[in-house]
PyMOL Python script that loads the backbone (N, CA, C, O; Angstrom):
from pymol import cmd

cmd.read_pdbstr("""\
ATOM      1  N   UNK A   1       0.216 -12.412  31.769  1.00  0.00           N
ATOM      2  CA  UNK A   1       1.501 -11.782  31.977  1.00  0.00           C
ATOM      3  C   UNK A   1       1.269 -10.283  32.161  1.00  0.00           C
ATOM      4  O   UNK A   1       0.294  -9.670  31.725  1.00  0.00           O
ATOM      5  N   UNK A   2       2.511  -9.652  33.019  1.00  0.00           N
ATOM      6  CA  UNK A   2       1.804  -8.044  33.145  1.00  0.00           C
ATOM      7  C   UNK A   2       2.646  -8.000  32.861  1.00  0.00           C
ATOM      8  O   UNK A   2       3.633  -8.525  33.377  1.00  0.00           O
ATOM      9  N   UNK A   3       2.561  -7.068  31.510  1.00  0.00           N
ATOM     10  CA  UNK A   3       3.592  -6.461  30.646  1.00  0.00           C
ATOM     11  C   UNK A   3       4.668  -5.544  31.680  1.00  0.00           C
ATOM     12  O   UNK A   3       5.845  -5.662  32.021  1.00  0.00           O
ATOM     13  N   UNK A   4       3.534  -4.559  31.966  1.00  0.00           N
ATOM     14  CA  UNK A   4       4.484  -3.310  33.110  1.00  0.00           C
ATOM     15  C   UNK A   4       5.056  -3.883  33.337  1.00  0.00           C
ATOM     16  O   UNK A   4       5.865  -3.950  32.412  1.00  0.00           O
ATOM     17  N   UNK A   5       5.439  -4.845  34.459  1.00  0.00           N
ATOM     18  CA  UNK A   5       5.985  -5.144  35.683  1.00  0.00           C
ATOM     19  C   UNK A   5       7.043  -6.524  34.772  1.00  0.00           C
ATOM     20  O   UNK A   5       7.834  -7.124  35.501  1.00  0.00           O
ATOM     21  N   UNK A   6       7.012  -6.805  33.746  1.00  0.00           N
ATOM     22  CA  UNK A   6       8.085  -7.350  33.014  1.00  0.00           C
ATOM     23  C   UNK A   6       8.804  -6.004  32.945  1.00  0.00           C
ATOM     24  O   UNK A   6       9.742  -5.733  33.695  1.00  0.00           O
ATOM     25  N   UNK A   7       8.259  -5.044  31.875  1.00  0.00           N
ATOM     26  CA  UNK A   7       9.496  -4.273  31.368  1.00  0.00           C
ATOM     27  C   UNK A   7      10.270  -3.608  32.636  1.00  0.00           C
ATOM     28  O   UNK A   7      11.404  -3.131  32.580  1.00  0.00           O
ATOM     29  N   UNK A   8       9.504  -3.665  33.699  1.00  0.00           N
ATOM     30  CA  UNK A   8      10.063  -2.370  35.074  1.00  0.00           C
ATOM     31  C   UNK A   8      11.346  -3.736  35.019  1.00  0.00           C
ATOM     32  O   UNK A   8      12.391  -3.506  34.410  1.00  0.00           O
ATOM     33  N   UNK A   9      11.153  -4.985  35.639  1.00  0.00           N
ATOM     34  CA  UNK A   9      12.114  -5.609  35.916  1.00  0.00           C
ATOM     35  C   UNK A   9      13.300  -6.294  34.860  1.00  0.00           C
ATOM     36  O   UNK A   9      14.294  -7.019  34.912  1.00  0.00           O
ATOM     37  N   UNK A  10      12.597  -5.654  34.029  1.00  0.00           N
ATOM     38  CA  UNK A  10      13.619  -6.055  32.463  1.00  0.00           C
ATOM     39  C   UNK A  10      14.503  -4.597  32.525  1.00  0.00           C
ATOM     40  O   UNK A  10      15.703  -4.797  32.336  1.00  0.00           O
ATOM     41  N   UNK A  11      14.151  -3.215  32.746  1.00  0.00           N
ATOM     42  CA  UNK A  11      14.560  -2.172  32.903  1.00  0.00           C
ATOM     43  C   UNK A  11      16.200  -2.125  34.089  1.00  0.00           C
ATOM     44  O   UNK A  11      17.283  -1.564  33.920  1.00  0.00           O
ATOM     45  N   UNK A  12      15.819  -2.750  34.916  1.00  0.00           N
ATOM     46  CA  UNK A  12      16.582  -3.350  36.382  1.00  0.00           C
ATOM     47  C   UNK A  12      17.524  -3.989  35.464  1.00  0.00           C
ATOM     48  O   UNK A  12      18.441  -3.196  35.251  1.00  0.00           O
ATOM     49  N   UNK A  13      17.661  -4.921  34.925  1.00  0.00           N
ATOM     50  CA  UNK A  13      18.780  -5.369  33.784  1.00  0.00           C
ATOM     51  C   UNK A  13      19.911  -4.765  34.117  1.00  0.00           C
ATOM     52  O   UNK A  13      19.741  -3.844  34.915  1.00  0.00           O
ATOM     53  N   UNK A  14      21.399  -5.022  33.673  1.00  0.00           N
ATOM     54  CA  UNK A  14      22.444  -4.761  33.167  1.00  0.00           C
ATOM     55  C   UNK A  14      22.160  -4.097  32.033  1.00  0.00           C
ATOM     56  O   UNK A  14      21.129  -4.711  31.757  1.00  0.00           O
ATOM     57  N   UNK A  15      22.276  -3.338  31.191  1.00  0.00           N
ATOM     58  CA  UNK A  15      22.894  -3.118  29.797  1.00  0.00           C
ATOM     59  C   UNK A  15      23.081  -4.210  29.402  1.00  0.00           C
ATOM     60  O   UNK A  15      22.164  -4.710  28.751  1.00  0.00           O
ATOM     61  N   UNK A  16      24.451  -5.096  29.652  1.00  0.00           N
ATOM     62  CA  UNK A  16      24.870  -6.204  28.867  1.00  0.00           C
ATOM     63  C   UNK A  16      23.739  -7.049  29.204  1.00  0.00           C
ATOM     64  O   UNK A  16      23.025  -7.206  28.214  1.00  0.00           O
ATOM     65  N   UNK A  17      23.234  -7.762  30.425  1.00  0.00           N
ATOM     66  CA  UNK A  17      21.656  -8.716  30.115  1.00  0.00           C
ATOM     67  C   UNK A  17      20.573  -7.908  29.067  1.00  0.00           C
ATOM     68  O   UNK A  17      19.591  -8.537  28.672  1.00  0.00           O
ATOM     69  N   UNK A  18      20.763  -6.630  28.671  1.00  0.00           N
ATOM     70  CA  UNK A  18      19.577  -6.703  28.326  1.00  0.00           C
ATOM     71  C   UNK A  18      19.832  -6.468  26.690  1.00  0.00           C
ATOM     72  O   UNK A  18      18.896  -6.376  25.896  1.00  0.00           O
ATOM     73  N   UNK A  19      21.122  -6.391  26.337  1.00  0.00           N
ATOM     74  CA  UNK A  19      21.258  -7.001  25.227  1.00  0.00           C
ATOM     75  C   UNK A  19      21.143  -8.133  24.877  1.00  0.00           C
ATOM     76  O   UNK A  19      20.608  -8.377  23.796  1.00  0.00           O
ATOM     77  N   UNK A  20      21.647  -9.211  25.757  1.00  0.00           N
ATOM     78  CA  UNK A  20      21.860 -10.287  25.503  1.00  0.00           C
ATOM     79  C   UNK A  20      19.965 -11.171  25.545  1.00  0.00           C
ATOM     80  O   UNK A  20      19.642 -12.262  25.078  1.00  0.00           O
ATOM     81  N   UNK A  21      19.339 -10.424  26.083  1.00  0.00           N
ATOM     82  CA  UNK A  21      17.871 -10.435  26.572  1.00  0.00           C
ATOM     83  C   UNK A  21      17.569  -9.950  24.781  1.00  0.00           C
ATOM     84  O   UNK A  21      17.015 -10.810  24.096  1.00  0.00           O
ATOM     85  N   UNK A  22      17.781  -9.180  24.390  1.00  0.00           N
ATOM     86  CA  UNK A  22      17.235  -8.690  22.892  1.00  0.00           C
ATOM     87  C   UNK A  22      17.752  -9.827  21.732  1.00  0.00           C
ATOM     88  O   UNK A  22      16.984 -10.432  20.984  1.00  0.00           O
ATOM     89  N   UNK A  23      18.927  -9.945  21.752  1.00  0.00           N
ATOM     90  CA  UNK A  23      19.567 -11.266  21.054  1.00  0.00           C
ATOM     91  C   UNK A  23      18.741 -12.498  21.427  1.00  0.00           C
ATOM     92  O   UNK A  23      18.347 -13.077  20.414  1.00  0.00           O
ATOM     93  N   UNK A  24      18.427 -12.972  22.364  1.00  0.00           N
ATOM     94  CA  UNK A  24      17.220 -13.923  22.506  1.00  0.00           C
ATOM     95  C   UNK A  24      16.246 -13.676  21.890  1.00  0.00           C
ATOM     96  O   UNK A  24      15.837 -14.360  20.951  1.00  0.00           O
ATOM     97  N   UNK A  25      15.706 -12.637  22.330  1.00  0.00           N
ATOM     98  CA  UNK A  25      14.033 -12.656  21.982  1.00  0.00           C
ATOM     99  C   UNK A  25      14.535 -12.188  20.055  1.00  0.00           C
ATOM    100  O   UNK A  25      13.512 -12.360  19.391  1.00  0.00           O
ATOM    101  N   UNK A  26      15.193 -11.915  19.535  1.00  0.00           N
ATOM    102  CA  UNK A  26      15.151 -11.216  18.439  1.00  0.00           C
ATOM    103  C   UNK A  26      15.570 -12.796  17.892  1.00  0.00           C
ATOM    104  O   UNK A  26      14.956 -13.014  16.848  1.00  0.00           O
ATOM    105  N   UNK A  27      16.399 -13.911  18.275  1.00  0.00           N
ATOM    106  CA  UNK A  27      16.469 -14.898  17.537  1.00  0.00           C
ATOM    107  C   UNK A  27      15.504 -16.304  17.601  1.00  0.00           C
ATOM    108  O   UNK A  27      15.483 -17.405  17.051  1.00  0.00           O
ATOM    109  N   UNK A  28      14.547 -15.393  18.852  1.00  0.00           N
ATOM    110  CA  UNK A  28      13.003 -16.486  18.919  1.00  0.00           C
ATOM    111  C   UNK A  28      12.604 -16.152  17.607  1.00  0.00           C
ATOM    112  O   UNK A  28      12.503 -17.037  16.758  1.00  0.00           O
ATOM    113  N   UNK A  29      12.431 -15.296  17.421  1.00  0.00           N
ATOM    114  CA  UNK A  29      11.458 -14.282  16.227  1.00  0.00           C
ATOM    115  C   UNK A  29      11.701 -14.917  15.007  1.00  0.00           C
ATOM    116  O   UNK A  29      10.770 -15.334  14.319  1.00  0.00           O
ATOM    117  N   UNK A  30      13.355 -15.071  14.546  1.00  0.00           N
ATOM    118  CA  UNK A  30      13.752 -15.324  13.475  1.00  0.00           C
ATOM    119  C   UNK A  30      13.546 -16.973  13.361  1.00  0.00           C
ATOM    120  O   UNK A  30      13.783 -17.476  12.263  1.00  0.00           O
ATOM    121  N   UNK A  31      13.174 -17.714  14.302  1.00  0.00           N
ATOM    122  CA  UNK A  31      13.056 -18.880  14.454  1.00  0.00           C
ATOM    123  C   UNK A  31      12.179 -19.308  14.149  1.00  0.00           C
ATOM    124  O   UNK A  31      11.991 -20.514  13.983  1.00  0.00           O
ATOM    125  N   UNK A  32      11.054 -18.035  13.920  1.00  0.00           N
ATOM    126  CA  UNK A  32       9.555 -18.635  13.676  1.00  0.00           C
ATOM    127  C   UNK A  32       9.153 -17.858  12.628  1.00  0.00           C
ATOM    128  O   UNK A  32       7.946 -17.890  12.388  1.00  0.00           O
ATOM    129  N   UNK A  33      10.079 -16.934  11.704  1.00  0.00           N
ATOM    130  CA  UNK A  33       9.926 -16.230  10.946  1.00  0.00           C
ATOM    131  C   UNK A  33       9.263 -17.093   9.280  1.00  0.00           C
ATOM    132  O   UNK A  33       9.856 -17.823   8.485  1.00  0.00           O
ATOM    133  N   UNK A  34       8.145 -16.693   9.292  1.00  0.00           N
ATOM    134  CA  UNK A  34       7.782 -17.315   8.143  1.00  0.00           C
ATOM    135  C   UNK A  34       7.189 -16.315   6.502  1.00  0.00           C
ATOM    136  O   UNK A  34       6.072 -15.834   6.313  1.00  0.00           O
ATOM    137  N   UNK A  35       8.125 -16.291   5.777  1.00  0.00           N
ATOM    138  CA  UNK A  35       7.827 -15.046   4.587  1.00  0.00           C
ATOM    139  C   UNK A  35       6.545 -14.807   4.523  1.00  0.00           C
ATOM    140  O   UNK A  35       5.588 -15.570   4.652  1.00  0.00           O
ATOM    141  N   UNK A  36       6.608 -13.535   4.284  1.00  0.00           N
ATOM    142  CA  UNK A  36       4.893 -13.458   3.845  1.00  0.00           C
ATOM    143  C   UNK A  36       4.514 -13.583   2.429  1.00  0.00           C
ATOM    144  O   UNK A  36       5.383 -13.593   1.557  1.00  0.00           O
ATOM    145  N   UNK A  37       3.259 -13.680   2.156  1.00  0.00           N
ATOM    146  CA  UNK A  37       2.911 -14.163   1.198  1.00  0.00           C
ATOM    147  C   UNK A  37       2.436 -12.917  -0.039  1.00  0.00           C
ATOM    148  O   UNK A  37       1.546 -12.088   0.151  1.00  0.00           O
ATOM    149  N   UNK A  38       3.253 -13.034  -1.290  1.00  0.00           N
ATOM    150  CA  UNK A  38       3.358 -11.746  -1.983  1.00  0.00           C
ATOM    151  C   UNK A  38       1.951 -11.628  -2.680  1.00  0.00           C
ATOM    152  O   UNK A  38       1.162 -12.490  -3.066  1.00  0.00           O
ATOM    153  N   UNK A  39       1.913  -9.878  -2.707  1.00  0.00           N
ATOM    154  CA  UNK A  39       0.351 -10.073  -3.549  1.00  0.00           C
ATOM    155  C   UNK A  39       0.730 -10.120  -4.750  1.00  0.00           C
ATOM    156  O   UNK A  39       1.943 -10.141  -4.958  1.00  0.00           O
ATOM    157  N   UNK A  40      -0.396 -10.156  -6.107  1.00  0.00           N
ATOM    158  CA  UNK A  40      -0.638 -10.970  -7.779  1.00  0.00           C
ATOM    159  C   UNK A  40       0.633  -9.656  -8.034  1.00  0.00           C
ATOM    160  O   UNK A  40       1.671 -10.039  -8.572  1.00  0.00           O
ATOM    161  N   UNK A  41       0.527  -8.112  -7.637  1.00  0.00           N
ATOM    162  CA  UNK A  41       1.738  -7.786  -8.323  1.00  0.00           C
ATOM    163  C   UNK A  41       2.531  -7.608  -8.053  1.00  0.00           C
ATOM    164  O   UNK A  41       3.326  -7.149  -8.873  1.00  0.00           O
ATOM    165  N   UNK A  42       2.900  -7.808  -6.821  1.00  0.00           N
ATOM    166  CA  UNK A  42       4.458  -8.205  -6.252  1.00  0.00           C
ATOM    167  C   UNK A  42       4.966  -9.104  -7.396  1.00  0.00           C
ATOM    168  O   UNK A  42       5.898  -8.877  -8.168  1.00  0.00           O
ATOM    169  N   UNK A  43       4.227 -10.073  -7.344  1.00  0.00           N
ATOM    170  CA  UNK A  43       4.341 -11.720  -7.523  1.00  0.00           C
ATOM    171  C   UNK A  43       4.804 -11.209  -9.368  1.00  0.00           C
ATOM    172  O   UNK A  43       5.942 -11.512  -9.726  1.00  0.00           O
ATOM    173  N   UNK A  44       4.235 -10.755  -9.999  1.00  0.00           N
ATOM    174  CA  UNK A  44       4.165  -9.937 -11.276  1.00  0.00           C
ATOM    175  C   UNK A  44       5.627  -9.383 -11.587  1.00  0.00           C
ATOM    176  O   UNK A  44       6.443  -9.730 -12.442  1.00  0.00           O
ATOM    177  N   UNK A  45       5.669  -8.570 -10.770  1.00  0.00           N
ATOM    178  CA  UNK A  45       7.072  -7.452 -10.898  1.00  0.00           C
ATOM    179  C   UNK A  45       8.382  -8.247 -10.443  1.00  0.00           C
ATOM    180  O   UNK A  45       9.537  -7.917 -10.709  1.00  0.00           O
ATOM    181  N   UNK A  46       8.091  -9.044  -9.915  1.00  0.00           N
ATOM    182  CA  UNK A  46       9.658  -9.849  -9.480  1.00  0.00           C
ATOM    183  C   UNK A  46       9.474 -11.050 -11.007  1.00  0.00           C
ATOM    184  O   UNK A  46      10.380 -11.550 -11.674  1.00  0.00           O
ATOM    185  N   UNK A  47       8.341 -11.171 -11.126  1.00  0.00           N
ATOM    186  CA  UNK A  47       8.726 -12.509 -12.876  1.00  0.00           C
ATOM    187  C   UNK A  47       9.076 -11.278 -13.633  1.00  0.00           C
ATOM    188  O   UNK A  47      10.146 -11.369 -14.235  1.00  0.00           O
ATOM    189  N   UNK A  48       8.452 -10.167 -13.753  1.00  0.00           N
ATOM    190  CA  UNK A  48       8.711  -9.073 -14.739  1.00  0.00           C
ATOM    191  C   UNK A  48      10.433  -8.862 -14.732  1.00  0.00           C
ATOM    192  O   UNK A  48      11.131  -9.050 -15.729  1.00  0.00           O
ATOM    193  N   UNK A  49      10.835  -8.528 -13.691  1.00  0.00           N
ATOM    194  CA  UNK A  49      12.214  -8.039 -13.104  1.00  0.00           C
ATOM    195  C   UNK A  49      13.355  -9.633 -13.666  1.00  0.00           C
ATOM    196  O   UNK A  49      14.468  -9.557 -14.186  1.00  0.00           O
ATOM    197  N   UNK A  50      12.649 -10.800 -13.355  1.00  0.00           N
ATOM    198  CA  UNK A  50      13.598 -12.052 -13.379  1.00  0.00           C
ATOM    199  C   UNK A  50      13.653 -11.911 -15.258  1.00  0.00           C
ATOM    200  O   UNK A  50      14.684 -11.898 -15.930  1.00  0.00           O
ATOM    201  N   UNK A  51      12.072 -11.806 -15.836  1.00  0.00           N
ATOM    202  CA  UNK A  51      12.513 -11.730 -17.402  1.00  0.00           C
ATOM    203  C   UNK A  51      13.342 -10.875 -18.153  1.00  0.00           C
ATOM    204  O   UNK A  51      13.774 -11.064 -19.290  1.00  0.00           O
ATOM    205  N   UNK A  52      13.507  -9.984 -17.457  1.00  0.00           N
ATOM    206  CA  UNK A  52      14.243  -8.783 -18.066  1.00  0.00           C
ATOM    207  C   UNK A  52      15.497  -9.444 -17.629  1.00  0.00           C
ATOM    208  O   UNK A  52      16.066 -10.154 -18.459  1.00  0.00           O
ATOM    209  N   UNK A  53      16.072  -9.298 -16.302  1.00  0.00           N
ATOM    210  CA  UNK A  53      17.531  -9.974 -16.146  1.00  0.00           C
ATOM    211  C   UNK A  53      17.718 -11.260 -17.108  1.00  0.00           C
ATOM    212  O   UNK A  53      18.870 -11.678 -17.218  1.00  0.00           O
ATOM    213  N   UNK A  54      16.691 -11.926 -17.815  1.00  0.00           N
ATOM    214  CA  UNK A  54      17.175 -12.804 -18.662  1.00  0.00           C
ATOM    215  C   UNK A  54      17.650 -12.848 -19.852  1.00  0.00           C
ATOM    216  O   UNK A  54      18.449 -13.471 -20.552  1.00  0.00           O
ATOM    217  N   UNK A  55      16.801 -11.861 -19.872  1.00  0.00           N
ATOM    218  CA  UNK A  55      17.075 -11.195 -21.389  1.00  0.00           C
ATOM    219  C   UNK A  55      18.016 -10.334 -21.587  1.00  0.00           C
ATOM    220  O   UNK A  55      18.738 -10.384 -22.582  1.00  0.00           O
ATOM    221  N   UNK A  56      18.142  -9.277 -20.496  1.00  0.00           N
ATOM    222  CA  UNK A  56      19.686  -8.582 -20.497  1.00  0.00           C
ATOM    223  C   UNK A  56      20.616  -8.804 -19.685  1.00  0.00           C
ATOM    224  O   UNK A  56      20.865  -7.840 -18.962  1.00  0.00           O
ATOM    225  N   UNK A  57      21.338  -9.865 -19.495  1.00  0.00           N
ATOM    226  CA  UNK A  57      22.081  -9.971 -17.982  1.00  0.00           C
ATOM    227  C   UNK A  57      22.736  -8.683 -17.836  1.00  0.00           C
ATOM    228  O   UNK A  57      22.432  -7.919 -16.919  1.00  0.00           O
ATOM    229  N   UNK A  58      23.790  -8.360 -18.866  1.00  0.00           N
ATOM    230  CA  UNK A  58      24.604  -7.188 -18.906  1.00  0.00           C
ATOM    231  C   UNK A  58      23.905  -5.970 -17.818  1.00  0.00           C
ATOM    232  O   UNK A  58      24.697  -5.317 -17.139  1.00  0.00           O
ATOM    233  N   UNK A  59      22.689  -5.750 -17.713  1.00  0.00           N
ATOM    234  CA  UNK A  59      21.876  -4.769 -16.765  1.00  0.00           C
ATOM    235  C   UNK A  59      22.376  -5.498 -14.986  1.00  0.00           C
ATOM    236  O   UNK A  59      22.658  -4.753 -14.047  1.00  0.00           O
ATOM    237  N   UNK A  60      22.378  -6.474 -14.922  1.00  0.00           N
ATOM    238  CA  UNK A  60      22.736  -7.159 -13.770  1.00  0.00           C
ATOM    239  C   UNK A  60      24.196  -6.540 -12.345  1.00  0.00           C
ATOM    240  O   UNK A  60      25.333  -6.957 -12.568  1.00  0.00           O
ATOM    241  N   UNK A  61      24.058  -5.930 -11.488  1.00  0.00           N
ATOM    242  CA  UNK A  61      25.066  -6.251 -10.881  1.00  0.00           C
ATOM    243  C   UNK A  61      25.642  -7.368 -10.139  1.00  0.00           C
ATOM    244  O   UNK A  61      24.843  -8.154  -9.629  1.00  0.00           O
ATOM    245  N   UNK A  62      26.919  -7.578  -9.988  1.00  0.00           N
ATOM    246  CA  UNK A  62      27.164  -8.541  -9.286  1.00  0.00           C
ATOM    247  C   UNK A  62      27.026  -7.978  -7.283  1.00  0.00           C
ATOM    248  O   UNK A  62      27.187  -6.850  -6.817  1.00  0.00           O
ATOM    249  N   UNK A  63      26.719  -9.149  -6.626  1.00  0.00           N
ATOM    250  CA  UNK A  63      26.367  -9.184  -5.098  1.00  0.00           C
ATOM    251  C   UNK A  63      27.187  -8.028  -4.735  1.00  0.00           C
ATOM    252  O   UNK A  63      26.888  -6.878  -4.414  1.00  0.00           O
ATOM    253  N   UNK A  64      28.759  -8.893  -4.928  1.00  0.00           N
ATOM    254  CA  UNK A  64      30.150  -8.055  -4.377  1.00  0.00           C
ATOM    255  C   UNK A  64      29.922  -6.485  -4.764  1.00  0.00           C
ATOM    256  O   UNK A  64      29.566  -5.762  -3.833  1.00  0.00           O
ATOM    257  N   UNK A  65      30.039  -6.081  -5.636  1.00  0.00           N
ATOM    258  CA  UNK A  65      30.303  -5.009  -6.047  1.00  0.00           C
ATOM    259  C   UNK A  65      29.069  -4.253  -5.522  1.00  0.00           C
ATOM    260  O   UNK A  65      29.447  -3.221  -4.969  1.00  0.00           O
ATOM    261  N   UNK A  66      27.473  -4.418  -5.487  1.00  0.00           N
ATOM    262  CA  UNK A  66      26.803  -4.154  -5.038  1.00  0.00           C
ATOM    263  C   UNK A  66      27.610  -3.963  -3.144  1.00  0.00           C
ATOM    264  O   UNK A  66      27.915  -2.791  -2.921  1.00  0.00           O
ATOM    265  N   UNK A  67      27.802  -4.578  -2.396  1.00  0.00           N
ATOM    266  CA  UNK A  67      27.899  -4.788  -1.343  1.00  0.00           C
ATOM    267  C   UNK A  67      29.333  -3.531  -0.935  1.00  0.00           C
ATOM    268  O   UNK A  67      29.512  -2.534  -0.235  1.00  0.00           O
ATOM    269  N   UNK A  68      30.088  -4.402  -1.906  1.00  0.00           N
ATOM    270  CA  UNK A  68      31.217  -3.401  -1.530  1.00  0.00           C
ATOM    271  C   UNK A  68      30.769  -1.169  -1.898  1.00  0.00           C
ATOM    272  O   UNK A  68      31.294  -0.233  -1.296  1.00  0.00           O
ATOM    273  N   UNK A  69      29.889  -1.093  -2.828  1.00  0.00           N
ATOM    274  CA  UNK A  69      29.500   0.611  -2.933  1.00  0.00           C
ATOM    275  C   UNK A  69      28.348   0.870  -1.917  1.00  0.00           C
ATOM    276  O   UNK A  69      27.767   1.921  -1.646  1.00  0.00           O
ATOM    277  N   UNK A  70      28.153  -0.637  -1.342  1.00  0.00           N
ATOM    278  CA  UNK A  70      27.157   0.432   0.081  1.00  0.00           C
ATOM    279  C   UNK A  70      28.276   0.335   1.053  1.00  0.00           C
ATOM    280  O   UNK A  70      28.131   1.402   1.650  1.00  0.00           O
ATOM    281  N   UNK A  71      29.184  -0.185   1.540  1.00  0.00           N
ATOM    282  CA  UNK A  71      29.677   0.160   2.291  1.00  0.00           C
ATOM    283  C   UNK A  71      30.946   0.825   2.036  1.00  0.00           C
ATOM    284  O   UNK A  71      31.744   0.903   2.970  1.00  0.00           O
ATOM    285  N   UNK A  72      31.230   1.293   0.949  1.00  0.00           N
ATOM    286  CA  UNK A  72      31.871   2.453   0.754  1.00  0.00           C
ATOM    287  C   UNK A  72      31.225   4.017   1.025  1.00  0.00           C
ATOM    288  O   UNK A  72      31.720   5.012   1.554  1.00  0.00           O
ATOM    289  N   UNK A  73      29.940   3.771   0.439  1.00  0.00           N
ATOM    290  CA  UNK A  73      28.826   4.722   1.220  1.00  0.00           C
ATOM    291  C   UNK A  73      29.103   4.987   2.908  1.00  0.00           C
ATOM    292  O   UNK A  73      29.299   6.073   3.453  1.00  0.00           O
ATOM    293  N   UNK A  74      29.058   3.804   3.455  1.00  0.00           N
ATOM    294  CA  UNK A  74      28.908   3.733   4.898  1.00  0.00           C
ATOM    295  C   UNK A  74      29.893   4.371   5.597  1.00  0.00           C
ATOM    296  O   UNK A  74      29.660   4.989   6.635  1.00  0.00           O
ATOM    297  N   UNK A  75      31.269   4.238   4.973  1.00  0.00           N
ATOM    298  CA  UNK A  75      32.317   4.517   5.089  1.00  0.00           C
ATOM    299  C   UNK A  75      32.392   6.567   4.764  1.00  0.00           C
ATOM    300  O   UNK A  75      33.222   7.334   5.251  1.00  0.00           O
ATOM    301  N   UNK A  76      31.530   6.835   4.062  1.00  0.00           N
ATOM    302  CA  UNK A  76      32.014   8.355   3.955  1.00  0.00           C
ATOM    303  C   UNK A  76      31.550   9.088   5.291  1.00  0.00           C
ATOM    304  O   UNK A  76      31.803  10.281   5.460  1.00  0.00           O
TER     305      UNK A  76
END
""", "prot")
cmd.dss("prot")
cmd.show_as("cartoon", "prot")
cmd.util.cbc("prot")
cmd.orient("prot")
C-alpha cells in the first residue's frame, strides 16, 4: 500500500467523508481492541486501591456525582 498516495486521495475527501472515514477506521480499532496487560504494580495498586475502598467505602465517590463535577468543570 502507498501510504502517500492514500492520504493525498483521502485529503480529496469531503470533510463530511472524511469524518465519516475516521468513525470507521476508529471503530475497526475498537473492534480489535484488546486491554493490555498490567505490570506486578499496576496489578498491586488497583488490589491496594480495591482493599482500601473495602475497608472504607465512605472514601468512595459515587459515578454520578463524579461525572456530573467534571462536567460542571466543562461547563465553566
Amino acid at each position: 500500500m502507498d501510504l502517500a498516495a492514500t492520504l493525498a486521495a483521502i485529503n480529496n475527501l469531503s470533510v463530511e467523508d472524511r469524518i465519516q472515514l475516521v468513525q470507521a477506521i476508529w471503530d475497526g480499532i475498537e473492534a480489535e481492541r484488546v486491554a493490555p496487560e498490567l505490570t506486578e504494580s499496576q496489578r498491586h495498586e488497583i488490589e491496594r486501591r480495591c482493599a482500601e475502598l473495602d475497608a472504607r467505602p465512605e472514601i468512595g465517590i459515587p459515578w454520578e456525582e463524579v461525572k456530573a463535577r467534571t462536567q460542571a468543570r466543562l461547563r465553566q
